[in-house]
Biopython code that builds the backbone (N, CA, C, O; Angstrom):
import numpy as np
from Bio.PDB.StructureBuilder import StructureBuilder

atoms = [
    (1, "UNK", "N", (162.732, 90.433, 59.421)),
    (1, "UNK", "CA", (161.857, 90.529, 58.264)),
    (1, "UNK", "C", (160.931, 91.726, 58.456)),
    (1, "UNK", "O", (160.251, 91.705, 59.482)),
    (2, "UNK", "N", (160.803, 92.706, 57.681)),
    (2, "UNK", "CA", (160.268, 94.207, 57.352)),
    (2, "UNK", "C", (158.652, 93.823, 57.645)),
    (2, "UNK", "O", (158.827, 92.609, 57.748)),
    (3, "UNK", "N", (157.444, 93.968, 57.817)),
    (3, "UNK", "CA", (156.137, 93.970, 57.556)),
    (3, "UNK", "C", (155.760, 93.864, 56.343)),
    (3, "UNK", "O", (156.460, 94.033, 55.344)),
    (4, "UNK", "N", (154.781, 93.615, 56.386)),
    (4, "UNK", "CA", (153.849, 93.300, 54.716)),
    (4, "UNK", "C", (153.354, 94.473, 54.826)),
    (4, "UNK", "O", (153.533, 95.285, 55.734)),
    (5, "UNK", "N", (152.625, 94.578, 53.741)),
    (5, "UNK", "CA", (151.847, 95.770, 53.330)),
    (5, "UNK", "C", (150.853, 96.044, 54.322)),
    (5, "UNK", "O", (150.974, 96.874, 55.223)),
    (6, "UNK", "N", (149.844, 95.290, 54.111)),
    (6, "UNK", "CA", (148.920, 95.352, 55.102)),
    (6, "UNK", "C", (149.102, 95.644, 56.600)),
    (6, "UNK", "O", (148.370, 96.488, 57.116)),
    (7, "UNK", "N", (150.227, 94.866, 57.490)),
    (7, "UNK", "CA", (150.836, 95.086, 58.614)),
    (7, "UNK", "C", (151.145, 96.615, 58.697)),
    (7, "UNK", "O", (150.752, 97.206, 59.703)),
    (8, "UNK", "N", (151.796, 97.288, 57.757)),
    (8, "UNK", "CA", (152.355, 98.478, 57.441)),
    (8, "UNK", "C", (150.943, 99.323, 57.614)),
    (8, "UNK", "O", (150.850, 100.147, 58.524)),
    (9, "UNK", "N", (149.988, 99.114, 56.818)),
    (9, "UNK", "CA", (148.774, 99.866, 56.598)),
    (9, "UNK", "C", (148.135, 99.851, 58.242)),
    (9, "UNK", "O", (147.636, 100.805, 58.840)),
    (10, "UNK", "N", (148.271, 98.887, 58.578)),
    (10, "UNK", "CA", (147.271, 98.710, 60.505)),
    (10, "UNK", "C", (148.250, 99.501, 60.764)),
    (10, "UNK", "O", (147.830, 100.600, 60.403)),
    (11, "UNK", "N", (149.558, 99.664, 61.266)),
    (11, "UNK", "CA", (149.902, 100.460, 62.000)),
    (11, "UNK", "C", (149.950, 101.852, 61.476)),
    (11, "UNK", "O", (150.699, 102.520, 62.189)),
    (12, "UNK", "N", (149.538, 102.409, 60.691)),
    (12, "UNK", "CA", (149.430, 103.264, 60.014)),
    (12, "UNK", "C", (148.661, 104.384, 60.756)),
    (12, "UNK", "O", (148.754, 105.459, 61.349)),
    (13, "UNK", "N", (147.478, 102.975, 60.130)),
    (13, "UNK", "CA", (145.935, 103.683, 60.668)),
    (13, "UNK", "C", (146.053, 103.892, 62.655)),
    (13, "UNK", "O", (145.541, 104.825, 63.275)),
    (14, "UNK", "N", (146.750, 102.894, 63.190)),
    (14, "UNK", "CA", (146.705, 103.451, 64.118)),
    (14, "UNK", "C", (147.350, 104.193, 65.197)),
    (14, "UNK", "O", (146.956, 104.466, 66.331)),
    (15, "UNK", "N", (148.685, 104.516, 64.434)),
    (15, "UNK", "CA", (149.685, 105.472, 64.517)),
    (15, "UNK", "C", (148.959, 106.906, 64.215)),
    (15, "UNK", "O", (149.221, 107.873, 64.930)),
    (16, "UNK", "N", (148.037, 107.008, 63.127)),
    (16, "UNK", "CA", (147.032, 108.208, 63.356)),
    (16, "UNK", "C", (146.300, 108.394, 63.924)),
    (16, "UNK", "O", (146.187, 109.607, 64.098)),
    (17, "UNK", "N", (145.292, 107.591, 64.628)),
    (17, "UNK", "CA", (144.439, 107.662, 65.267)),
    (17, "UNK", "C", (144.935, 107.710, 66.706)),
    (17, "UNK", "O", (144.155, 107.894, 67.640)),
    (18, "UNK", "N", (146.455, 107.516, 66.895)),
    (18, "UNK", "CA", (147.203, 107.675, 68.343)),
    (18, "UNK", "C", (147.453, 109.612, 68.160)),
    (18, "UNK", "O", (146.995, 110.318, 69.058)),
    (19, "UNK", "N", (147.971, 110.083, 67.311)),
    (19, "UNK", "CA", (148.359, 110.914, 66.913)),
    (19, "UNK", "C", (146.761, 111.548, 66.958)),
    (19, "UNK", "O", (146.508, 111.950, 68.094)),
    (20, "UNK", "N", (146.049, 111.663, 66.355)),
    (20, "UNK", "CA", (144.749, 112.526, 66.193)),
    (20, "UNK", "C", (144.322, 112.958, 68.223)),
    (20, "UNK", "O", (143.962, 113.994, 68.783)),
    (21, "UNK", "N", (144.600, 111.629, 68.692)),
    (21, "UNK", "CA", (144.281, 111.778, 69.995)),
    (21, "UNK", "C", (145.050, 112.427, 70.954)),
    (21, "UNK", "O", (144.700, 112.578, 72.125)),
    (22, "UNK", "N", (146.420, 112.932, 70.317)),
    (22, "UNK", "CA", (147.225, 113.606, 71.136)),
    (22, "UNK", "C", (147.711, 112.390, 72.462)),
    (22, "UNK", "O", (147.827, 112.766, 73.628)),
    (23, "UNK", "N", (147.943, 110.997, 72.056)),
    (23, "UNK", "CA", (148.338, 110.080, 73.145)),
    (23, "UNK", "C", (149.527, 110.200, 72.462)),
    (23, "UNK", "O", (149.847, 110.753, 71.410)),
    (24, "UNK", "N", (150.249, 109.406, 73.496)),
    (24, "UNK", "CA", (151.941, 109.288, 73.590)),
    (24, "UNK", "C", (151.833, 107.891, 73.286)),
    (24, "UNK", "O", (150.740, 107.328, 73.346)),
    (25, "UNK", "N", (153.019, 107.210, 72.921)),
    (25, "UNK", "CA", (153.723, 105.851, 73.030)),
    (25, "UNK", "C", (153.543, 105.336, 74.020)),
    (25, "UNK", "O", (153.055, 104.240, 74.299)),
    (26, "UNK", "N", (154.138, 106.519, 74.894)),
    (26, "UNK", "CA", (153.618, 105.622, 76.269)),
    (26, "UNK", "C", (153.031, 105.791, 77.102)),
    (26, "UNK", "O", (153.329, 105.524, 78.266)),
    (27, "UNK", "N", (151.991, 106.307, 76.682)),
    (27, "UNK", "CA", (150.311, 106.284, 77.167)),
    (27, "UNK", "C", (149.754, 105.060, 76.978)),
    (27, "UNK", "O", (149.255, 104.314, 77.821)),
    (28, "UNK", "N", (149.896, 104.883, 75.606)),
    (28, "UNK", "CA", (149.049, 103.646, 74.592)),
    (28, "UNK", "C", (149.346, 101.962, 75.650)),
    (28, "UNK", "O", (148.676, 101.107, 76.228)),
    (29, "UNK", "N", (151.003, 102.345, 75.322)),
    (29, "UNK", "CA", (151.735, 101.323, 75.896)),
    (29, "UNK", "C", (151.516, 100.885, 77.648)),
    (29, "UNK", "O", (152.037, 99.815, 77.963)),
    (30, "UNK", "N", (150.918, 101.515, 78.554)),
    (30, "UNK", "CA", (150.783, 101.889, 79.780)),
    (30, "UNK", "C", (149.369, 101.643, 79.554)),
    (30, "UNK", "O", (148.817, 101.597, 80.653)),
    (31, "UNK", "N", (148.606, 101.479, 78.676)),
    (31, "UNK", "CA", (146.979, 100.971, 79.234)),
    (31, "UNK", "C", (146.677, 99.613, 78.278)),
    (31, "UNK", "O", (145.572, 99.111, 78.070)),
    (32, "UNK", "N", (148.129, 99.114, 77.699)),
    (32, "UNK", "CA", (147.767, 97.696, 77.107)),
    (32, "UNK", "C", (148.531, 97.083, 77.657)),
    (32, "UNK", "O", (148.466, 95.892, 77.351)),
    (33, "UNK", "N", (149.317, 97.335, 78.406)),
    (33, "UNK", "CA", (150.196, 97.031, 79.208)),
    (33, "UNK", "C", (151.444, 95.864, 78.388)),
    (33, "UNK", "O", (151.827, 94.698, 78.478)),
    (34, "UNK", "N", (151.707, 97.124, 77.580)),
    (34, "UNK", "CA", (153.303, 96.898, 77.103)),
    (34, "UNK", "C", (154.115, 97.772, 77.209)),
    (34, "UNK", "O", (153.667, 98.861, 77.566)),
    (35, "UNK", "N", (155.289, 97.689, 77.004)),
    (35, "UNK", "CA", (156.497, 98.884, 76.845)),
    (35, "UNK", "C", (156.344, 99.651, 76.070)),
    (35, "UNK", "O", (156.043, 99.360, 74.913)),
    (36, "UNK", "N", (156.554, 101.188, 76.615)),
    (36, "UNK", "CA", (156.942, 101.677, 74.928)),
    (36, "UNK", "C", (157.789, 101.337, 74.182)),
    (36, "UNK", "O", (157.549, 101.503, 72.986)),
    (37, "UNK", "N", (158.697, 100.921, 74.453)),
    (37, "UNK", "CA", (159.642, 100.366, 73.548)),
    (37, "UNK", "C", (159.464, 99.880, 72.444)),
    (37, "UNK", "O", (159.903, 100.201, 71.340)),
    (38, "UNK", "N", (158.351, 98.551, 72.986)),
    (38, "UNK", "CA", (157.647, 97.898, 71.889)),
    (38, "UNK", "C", (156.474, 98.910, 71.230)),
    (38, "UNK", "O", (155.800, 98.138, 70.549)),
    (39, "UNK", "N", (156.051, 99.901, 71.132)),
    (39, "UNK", "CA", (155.381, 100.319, 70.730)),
    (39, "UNK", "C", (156.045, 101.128, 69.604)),
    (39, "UNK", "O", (155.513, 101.510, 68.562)),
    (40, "UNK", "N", (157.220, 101.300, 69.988)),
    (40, "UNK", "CA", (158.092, 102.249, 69.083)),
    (40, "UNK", "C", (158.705, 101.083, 68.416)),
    (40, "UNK", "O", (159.183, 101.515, 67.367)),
    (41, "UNK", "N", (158.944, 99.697, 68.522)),
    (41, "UNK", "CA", (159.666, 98.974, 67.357)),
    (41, "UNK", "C", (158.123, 98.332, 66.576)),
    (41, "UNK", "O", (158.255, 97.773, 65.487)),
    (42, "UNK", "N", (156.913, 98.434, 67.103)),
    (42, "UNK", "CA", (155.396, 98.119, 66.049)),
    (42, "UNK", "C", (155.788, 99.387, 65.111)),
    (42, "UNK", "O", (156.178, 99.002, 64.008)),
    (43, "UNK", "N", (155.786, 100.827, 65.266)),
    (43, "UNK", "CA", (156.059, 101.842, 64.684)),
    (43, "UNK", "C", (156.854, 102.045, 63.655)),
    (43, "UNK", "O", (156.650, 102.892, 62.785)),
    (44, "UNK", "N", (157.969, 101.142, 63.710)),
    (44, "UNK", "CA", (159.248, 101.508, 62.948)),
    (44, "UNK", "C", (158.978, 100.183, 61.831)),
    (44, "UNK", "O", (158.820, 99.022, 62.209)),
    (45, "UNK", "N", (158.967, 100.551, 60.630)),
    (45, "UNK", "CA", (158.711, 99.792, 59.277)),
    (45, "UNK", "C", (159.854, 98.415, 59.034)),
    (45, "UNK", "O", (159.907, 97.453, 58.267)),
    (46, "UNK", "N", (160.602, 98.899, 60.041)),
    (46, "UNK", "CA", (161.918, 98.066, 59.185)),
    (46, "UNK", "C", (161.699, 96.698, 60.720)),
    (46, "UNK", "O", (161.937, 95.491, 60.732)),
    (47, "UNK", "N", (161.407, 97.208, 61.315)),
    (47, "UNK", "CA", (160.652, 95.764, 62.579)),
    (47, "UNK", "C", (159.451, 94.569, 62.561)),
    (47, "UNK", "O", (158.573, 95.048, 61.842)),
    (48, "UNK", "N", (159.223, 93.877, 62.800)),
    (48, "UNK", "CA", (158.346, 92.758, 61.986)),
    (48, "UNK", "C", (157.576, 92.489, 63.879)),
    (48, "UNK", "O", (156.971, 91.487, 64.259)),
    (49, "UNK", "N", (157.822, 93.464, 64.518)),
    (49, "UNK", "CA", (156.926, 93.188, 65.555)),
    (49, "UNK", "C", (155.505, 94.454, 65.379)),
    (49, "UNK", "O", (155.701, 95.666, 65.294)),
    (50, "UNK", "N", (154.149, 93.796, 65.357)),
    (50, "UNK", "CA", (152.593, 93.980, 65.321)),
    (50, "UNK", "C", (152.429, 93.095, 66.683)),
    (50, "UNK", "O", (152.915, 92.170, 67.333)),
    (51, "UNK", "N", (150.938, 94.477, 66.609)),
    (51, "UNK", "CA", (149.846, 94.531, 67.463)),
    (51, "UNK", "C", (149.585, 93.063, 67.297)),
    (51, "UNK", "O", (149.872, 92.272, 66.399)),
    (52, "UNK", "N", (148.803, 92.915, 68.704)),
    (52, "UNK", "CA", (147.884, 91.166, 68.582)),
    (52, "UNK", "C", (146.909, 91.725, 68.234)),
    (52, "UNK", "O", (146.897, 92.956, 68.207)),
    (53, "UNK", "N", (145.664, 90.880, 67.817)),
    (53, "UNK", "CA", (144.654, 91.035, 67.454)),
    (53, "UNK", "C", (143.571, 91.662, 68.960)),
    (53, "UNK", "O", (142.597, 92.413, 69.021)),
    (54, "UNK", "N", (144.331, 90.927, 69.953)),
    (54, "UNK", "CA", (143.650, 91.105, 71.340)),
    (54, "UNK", "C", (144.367, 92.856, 71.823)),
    (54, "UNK", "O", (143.780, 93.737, 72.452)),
    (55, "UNK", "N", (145.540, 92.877, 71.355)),
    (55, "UNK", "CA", (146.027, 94.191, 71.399)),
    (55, "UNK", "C", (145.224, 95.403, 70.566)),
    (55, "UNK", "O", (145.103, 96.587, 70.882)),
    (56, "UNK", "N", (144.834, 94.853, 69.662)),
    (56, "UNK", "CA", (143.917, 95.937, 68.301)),
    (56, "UNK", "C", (142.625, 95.991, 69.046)),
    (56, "UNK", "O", (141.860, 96.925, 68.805)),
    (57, "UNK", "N", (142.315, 95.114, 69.897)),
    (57, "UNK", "CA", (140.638, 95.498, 70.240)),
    (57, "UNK", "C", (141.256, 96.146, 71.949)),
    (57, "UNK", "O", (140.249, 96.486, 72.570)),
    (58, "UNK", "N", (142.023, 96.292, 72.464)),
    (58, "UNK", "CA", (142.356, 96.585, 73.188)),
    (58, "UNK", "C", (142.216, 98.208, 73.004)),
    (58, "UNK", "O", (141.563, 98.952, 73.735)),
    (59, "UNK", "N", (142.988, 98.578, 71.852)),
    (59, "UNK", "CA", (143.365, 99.975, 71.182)),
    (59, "UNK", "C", (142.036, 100.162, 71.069)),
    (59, "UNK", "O", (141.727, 101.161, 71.719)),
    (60, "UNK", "N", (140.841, 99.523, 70.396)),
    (60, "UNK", "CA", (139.532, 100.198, 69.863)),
    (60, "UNK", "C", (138.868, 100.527, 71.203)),
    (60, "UNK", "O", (138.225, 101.573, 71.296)),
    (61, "UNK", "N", (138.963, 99.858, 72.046)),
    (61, "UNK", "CA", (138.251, 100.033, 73.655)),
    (61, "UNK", "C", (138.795, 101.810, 73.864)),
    (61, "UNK", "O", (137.986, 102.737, 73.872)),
    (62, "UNK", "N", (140.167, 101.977, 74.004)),
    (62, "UNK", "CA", (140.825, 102.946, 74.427)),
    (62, "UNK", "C", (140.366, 104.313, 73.707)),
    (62, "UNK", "O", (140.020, 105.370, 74.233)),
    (63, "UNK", "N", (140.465, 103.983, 72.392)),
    (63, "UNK", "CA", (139.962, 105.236, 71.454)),
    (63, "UNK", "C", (138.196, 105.311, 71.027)),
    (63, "UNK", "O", (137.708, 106.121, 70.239)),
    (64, "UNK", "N", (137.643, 104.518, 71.587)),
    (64, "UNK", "CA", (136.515, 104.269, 71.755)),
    (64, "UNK", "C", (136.071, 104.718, 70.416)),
    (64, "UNK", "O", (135.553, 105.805, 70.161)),
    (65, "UNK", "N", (136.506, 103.115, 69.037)),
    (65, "UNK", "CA", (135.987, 103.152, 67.656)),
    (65, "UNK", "C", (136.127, 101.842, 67.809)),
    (65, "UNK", "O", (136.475, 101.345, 68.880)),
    (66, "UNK", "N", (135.751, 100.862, 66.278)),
    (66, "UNK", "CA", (135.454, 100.079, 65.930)),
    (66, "UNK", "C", (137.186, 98.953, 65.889)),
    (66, "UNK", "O", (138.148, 99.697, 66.081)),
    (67, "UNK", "N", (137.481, 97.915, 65.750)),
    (67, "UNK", "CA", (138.775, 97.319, 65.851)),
    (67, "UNK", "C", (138.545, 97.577, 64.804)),
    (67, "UNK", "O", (139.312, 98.540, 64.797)),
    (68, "UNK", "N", (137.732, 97.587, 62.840)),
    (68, "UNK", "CA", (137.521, 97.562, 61.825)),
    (68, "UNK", "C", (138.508, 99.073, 61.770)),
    (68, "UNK", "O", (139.705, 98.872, 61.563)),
    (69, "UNK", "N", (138.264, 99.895, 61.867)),
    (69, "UNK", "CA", (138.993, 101.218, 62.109)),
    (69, "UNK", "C", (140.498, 100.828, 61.567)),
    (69, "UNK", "O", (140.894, 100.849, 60.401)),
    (70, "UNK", "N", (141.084, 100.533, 62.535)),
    (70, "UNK", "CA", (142.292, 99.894, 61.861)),
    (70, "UNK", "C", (142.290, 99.027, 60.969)),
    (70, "UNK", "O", (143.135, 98.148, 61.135)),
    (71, "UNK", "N", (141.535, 98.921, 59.907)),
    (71, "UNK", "CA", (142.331, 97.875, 58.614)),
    (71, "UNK", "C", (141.769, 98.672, 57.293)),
    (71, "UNK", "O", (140.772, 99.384, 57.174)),
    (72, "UNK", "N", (142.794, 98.285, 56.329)),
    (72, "UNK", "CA", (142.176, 99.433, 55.331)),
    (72, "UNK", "C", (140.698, 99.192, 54.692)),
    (72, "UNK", "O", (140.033, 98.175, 54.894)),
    (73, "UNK", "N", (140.327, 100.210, 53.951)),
    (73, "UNK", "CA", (138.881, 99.684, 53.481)),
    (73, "UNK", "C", (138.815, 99.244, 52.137)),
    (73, "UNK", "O", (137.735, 99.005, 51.598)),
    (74, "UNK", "N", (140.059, 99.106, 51.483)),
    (74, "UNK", "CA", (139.936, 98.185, 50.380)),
    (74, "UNK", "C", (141.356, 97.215, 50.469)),
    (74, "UNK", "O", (142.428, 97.543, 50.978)),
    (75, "UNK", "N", (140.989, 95.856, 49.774)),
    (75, "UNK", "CA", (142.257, 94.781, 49.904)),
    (75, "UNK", "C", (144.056, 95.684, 49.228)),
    (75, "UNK", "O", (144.326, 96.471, 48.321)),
    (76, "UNK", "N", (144.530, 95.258, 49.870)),
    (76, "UNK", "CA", (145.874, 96.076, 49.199)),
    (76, "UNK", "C", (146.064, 95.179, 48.138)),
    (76, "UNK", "O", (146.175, 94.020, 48.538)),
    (77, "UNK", "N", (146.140, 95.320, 46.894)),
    (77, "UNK", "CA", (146.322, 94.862, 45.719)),
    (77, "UNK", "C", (147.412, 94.004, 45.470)),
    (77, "UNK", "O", (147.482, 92.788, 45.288)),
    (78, "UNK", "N", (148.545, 95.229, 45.513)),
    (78, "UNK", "CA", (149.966, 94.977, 45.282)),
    (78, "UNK", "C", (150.227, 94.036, 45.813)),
    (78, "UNK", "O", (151.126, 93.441, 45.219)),
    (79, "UNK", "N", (149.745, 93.334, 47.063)),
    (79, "UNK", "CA", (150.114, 91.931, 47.731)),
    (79, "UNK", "C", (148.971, 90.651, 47.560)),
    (79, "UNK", "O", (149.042, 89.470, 47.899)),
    (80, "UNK", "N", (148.139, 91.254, 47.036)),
    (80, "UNK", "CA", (147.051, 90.134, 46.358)),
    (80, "UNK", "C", (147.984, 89.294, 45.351)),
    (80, "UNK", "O", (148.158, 88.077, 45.277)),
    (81, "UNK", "N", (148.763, 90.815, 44.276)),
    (81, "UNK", "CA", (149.254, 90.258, 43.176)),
    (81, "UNK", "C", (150.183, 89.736, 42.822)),
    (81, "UNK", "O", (150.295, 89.469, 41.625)),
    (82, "UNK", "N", (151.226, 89.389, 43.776)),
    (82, "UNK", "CA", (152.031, 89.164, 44.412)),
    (82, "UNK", "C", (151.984, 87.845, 44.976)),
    (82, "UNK", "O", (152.940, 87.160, 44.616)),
    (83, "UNK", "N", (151.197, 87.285, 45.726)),
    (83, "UNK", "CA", (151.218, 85.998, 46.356)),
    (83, "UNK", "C", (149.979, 85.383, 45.119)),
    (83, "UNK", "O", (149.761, 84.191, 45.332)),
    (84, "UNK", "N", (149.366, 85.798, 44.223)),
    (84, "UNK", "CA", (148.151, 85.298, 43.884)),
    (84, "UNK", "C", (149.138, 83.979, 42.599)),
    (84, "UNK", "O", (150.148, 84.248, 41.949)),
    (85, "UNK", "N", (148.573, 82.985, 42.615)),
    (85, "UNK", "CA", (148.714, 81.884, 42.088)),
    (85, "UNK", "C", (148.913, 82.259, 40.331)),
    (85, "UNK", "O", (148.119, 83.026, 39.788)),
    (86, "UNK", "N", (150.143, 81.571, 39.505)),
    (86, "UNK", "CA", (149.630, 81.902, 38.310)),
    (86, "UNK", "C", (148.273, 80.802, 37.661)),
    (86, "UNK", "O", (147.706, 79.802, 38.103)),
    (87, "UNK", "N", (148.142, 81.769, 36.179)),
    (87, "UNK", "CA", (146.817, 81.170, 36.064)),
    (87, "UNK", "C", (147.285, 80.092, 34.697)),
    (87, "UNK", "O", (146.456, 79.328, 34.202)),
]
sb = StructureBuilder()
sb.init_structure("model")
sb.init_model(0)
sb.init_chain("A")
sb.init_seg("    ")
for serial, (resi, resn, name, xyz) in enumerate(atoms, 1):
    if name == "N":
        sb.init_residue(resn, " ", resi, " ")
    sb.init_atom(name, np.array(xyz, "f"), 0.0, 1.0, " ", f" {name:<3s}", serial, name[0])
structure = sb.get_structure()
């Protein structure tokens, strides 16, 4: 099963913020102490494996920002509207 939107959007944000820092896969992966492997199937859209939450504050320690950093700053809609109840 592919990621949700949102899932898609966290790794996004922190697929750039890996990238802005000039870290590797398996840099990242080597101080959270996972594989790159797995870092490269969080990466790839069509994989349904994400960061833990303990992994995301892990990442904010490393890049020394907020865990908030990674999530977008407004609700993704398209999946509000989508799961939202009819009326």
């Amino acid at each position: 099963m592919p990621k949700s939107l949102i899932e898609l959007e966290i790794v996004s944000l922190v697929r750039k913020k890996r990238k802005d820092l000039n870290m590797s896969q398996a840099k990242i992966a080597a101080l959270i102490q996972v594989s790159a492997g797995y870092i490269g199937q969080i990466e790839m859209q069509s994989s349904d494996s994400m960061y833990s939450y303990d992994q995301l504050n892990r990442l904010a320690l490393l890049f020394h920002c907020s865990p908030k950093e990674f999530l977008p700053e407004e609700p993704i809609e398209s999946r509000i509207s989508e799961t939202a109840p009819p009326e």
